[in-house]
N, C-alpha and C positions, 0 to 999 in steps of 0.2 A: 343349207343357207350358209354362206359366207361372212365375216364380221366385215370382209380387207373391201374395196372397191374395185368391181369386174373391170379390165380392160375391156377397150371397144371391141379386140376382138374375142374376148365370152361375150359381151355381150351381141355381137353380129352373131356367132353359133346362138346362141338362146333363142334369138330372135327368130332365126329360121329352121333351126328345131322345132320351134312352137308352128310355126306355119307347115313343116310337112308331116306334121304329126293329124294337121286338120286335114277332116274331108276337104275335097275339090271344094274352091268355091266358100267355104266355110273361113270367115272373120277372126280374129282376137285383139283383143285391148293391148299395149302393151304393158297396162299394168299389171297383168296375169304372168308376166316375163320378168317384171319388178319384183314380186310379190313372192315367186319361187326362187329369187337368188338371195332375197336378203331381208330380216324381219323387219328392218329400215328402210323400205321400198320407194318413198317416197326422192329421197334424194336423184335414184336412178333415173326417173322416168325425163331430165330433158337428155340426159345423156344419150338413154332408148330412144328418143325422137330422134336426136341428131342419125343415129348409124343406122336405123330406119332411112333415114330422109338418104343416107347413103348408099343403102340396098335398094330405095326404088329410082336413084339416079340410074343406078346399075343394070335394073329391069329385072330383079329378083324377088321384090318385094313390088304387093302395091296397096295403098293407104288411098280410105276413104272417110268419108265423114258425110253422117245423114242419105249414103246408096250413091254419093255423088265421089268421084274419082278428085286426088289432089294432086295438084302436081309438086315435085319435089323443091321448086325454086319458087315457092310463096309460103308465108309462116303461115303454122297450121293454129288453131287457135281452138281449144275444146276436146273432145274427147275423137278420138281418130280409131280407127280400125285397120287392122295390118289382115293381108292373106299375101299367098305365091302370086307371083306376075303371072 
């Protein structure tokens, strides 16, 4: 864990490190991404949303909420799920 604040780009690698680390098909929180870079996780996670929302602009990432697909140009609100596009 870090004390400094990750650049977007650690955190785009974290992000999608965490995703090809999952089986096919297999979810994760992005706070499990917060959580392993800093014991102050909480700050990270709109930052993680943001470069999320920029990996599945991108079509690298895809973010869901409650099995239902989000698109990247509406604010997510709630707990979100990230896997590979």
């Amino acid at each position: 864990m870090t004390a400094l604040k990750p650049t977007d780009a650690q955190l785009r690698l974290a992000l999608l490190a965490k995703a090809q680390a999952r089986r096919p098909g297999t979810t994760f929180c992005p706070s499990e991404v917060a959580r392993e870079l800093a014991a102050d996780w909480r700050p990270l996670m709109e930052p993680l949303r943001q470069v999320a929302r920029e990996l599945v602009r991108q079509g690298r990432l895809s973010v869901t909420q409650k099995g239902e697909v989000l698109s990247p140009d509406v604010p997510w609100r709630g707990p979100i799920r990230l896997s590979l596009a």
